[in-house]
C-alpha positions in Angstrom: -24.0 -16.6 -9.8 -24.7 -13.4 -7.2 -26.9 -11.0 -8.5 -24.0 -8.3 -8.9 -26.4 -5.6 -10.0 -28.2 -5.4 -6.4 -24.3 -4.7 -5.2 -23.9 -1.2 -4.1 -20.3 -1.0 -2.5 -16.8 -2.3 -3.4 -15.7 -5.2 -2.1 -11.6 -5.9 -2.0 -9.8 -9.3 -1.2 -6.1 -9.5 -0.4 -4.2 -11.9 -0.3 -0.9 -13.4 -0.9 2.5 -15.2 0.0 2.7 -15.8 3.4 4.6 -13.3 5.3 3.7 -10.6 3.2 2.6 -7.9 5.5 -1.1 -8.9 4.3 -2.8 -7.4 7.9 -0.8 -4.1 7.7 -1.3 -3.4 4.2 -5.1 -3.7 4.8 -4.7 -1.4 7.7 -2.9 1.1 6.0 -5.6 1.1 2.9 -8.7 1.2 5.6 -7.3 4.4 7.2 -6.9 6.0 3.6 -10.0 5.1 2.3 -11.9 6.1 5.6 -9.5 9.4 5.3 -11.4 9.7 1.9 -14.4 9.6 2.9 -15.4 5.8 2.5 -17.3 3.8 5.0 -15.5 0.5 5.2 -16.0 -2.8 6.9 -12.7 -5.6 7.4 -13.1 -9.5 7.7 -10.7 -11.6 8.2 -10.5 -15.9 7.1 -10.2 -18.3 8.2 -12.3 -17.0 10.7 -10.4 -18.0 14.0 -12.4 -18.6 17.0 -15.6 -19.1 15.3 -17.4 -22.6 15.1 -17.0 -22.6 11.6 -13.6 -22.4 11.4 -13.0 -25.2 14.0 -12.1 -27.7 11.1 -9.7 -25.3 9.7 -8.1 -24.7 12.6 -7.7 -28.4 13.4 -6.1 -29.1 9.6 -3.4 -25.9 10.0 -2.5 -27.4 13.6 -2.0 -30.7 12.0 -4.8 -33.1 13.7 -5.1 -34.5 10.1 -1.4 -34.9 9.1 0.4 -32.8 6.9 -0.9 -30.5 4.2 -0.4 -33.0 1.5 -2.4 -35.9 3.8 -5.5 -33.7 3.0 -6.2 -33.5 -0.8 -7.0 -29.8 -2.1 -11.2 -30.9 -2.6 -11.7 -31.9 0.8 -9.5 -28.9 2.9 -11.4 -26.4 0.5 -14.4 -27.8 1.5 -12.8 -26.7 5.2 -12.6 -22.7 3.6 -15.4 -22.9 2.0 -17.9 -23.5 4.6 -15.7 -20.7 7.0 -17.0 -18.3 4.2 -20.0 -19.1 3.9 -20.9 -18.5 7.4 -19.7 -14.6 6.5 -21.8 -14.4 3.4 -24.7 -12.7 5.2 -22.4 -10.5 6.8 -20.7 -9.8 3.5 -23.9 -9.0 1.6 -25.2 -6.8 4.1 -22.5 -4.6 4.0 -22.2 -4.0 0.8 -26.0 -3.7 0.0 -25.0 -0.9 2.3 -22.6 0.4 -0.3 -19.5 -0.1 1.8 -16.1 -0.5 1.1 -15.4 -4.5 1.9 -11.7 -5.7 2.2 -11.2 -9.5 3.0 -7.8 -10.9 4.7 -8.0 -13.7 2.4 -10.9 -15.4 0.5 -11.0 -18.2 -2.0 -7.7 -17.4 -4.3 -6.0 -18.3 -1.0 -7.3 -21.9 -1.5 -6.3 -21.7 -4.9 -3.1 -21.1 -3.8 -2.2 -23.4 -1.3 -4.6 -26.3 -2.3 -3.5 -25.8 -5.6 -0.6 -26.1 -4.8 -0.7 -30.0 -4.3 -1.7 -30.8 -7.7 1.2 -31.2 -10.1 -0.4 -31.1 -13.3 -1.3 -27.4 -14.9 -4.2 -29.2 -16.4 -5.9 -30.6 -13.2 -5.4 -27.7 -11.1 -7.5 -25.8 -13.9 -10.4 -27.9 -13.3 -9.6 -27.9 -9.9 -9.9 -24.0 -10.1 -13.3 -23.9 -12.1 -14.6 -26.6 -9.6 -14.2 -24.1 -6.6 -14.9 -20.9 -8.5 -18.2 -23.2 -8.7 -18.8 -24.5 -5.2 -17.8 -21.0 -3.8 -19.9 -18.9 -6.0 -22.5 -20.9 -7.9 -23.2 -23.3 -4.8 -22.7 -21.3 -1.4 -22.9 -17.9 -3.7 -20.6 -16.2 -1.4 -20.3 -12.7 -2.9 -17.6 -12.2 -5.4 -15.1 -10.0 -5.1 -14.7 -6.8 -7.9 -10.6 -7.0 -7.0 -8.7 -9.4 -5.8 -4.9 -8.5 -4.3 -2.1 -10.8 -4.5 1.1 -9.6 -2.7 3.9 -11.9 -3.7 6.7 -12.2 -1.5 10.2 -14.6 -2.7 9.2 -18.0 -1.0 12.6 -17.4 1.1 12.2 -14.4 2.2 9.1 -15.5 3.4 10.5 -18.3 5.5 12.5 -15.8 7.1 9.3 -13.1 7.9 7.8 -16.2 9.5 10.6 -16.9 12.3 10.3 -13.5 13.5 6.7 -13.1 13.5 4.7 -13.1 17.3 3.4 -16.6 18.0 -0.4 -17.5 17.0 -2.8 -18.0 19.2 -4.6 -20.4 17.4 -1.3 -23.0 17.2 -0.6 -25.5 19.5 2.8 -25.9 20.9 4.3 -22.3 19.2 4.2 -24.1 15.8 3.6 -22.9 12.5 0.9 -24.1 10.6 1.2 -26.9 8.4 1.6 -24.4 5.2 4.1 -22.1 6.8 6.3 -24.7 7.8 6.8 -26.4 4.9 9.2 -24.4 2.7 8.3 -27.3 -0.9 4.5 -25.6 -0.5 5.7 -22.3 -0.3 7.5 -22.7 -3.4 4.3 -24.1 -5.1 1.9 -22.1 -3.6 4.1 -18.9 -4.8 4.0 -20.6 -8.1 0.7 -20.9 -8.3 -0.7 -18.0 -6.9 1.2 -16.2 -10.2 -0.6 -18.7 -12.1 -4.1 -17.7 -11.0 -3.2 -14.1 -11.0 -2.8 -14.5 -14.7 -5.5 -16.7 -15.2 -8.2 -14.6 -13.4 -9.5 -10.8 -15.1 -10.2 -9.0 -11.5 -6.8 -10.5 -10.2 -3.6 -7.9 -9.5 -0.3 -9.0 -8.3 2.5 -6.9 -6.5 5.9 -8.5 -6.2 6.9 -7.1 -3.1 10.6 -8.3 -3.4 11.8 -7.2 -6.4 15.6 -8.6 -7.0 14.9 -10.4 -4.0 14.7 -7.5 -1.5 11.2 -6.7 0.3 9.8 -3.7 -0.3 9.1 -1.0 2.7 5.7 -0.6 4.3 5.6 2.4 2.9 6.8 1.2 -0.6 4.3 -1.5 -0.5 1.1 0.7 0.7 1.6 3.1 -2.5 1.9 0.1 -5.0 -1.2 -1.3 -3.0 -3.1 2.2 -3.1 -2.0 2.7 -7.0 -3.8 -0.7 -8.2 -7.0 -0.7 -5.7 -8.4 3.5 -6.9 -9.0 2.6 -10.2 -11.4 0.1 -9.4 -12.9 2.7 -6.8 -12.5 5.5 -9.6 -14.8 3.6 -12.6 -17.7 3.4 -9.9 -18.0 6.9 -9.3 -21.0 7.7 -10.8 -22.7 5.1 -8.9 -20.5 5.3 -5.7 -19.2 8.3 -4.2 -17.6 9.4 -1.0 -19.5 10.8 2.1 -18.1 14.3 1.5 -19.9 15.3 5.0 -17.6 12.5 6.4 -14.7 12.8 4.5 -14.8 17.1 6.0 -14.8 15.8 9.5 -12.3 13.3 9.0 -10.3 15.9 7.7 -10.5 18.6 10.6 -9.7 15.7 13.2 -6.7 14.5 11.4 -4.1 13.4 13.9 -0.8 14.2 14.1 1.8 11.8 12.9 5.7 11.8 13.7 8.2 12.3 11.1 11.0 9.6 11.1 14.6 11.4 10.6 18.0 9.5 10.9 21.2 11.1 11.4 23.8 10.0 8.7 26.6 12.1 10.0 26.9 12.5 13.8 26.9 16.3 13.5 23.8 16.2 11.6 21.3 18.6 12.6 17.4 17.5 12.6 15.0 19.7 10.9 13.7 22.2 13.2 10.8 25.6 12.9 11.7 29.1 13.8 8.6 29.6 14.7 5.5 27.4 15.9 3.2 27.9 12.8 5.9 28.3 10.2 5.0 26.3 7.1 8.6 24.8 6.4 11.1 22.7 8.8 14.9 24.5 8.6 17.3 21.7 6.8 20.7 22.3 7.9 24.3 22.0 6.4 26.6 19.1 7.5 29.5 20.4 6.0 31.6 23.5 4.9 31.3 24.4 1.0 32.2 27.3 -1.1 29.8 28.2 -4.1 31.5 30.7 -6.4 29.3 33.1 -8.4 27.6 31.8 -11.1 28.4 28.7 -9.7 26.1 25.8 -8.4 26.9 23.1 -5.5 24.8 20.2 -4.0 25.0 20.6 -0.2 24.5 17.5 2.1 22.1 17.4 5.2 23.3 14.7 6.6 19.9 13.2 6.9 17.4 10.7 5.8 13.8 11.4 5.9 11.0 8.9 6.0 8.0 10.7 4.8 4.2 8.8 5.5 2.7 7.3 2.5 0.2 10.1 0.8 2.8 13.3 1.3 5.6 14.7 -0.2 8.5 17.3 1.1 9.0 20.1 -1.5 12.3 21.9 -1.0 12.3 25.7 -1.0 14.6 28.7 -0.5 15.5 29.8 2.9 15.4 33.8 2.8 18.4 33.6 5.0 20.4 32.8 2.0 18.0 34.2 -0.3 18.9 37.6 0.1 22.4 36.9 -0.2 21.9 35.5 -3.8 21.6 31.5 -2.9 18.7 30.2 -4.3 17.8 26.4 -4.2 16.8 24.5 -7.6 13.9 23.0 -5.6 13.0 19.4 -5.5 10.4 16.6 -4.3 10.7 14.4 -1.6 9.2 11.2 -2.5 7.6 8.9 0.5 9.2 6.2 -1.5 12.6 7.9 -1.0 15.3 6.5 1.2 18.5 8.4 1.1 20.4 11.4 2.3 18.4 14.5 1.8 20.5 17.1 -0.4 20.4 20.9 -1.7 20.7 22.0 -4.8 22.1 25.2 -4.3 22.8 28.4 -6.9 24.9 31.4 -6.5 23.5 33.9 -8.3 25.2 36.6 -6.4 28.4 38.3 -7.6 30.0 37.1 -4.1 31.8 34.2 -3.5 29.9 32.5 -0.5 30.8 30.1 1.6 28.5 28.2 3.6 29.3 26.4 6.9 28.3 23.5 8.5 25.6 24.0 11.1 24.0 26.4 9.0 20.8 26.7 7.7 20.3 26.3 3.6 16.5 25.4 2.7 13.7 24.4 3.6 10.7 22.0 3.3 7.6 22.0 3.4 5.6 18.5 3.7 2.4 18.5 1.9 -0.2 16.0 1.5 -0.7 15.0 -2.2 -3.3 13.7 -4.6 -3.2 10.6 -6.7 -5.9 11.8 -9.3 -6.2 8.5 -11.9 -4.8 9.7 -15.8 -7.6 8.9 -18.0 -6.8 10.1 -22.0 -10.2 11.9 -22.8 -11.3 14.7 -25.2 -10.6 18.2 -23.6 -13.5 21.3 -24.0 -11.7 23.9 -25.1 -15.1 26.3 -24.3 -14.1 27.8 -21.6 -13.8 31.9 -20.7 -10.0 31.5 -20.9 -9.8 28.8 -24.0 -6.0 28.3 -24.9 -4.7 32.2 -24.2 -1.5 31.5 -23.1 0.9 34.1 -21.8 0.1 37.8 -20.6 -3.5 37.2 -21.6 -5.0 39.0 -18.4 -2.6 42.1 -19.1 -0.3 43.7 -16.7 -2.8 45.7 -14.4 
């Protein structure tokens, strides 16, 4: 077994049904935890183009026959030795006390070599045999998380047609797993199977009622499971704050994604160039009586990036007419028309035209602090005074 206690950093593995979005997910997590503050490191297996990957790439292409002319001992002996070759590389970085995220590592042999065995019983020993050679023999290091995104085996099929061609495959073919849509089945199968089998292990379905998530969707569920494991490590591992300052005042600029549901939809626009809020405009004519509330529609969809929101706020436009808005949050997860909640509080009956401007919002990053249920010190200069405690002047 590795000596975990001479571990300083983190290391992550993903992996997952094939045609998950494995490589962007892991993209999209590096950026946030470097945005945090957190040196991290990426490998990818098998590793293609190295010499010890040459036998795996020859199996996937097929020089052997198909997957199930290879027995699940032998092609994991392929994987194994792939990893081994990174073990060095592995250890150093996190005796460093980086961040390590994997592209796949050994619960992607369990998947797809366990695949071939039928019985539940044999693959179990089959499982404790590699958990052996992997970690007791070539003591590879061990991951503290493993990430299993699970994807409907058909909806993978369909990913995979439309994905750019590999490199590493002969003749524009898939490899011997993807193109065989029996081991995809199994394999999906199976990876739930080790998922429940396994402490460290977390699985996302990423096609709930057999509809893939978003990206977006995906990176949040991704993000939610991985901090905790991050968070319980705090006291030994923390953030370069020095970093994390200087990733912060470079932060690039990003687009925001907006899509016109009505043709006379207007796009959010600023008054001014350093305004804090983009101007969300009416897309059609509606009277609010006094007293009265109406939802107004923008005729818009918004796409916001994963790790903000859009809070909705007055426009003082309106304001000072008597309109106020009833505010709101605009979820990155969120995928329909943006509409205003808007109260006449006025004694006037306003009407409010299309074209015009109603609200605002204001896009703000957010925090995803972890809930931990903890005794609260109550010592404090303020303790529990509540309302008008500091007086009026």
């Amino acid at each position: 077994m590795n000596e975990e206690k001479t571990q300083k950093g983190i290391f992550i593995s993903i992996d997952g049904s094939d045609g998950s979005g494995k490589t962007t997910q892991i993209e999209i997590l590096v950026k946030k935890l470097r945005n945090f503050g957190y040196e991290v490191e990426t490998i990818s297996f098998p590793q293609y183009g190295n010499k010890s990957a040459g036998i795996v790439e020859e199996y996937l292409n097929g020089k052997y026959g198909h997957a199930d002319d290879v027995g699940p001992y032998a092609s994991s002996i392929f994987y194994a030795t792939d990893r081994f070759d990174a073990k060095k590389k592995i250890e150093k970085w996190l005796n460093e006390g980086k961040i390590v995220i994997s592209d796949r590592y050994v619960s992607a042999n369990m998947g797809h070599q366990g695949a071939k065995i039928n019985d539940r019983a044999e693959r179990e020993e089959f499982y404790d045999w590699l958990c052996n050679l992997e970690y007791d023999v070539f003591r590879i290091p061990r991951p503290n998380i493993s990430m299993l995104l699970n994807v409907d085996p058909k909806i993978s099929l369909g990913l995979l047609e439309k994905m750019i061609r590999k490199e590493y495959l002969e003749k524009d073919n898939k490899d011997i797993h993807e193109s065989d849509p029996n081991h995809l089945q199994k394999a999906n199968k199976v990876f739930k199977e080790i998922a429940e089998k396994f402490d460290n292990f977390e699985i996302i379905n990423c096609s709930p009622e057999n509809k893939l998530l978003s990206v977006e969707e995906i990176s949040s569920l991704v993000w939610d499971r991985i901090i905790p494991h991050i968070k319980t490590k705090d006291k030994l591992y923390a953030p370069d704050f020095k970093n994390l300052h200087a990733n912060q005042a470079k932060d690039e600029k990003y687009s925001l994604k907006v899509e016109k549901v009505f043709d006379n939809a207007k796009l959010p626009t600023k008054g001014y160039l350093h305004d804090a809020g983009f101007d969300l405009y009416s897309a059609e004519t509606k009277t609010i009586y006094p007293g009265e509330r109406s939802i107004v529609r923008t005729g818009i969809k918004i796409a916001l990036p994963v790790g903000y929101a859009g809070l909705i706020w007055d426009k003082s436009g309106i304001a000072k007419s008597g309109l106020n808005t009833m505010g709101g949050v605009i979820d990155a997860g969120f995928r329909g028309e943006i509409t205003i909640n808007i109260y006449n509080t006025s004694k006037d009956i306003y009407t409010i035209e299309t074209g015009q401007k109603i609200a605002q919002i204001i896009i703000q990053k957010i925090e995803s602090p972890i809930i931990e249920e903890s005794k609260i010190d109550d010592d404090t200069d303020r303790g529990s005074k509540s309302y008008g405690s500091t007086g009026l002047y």
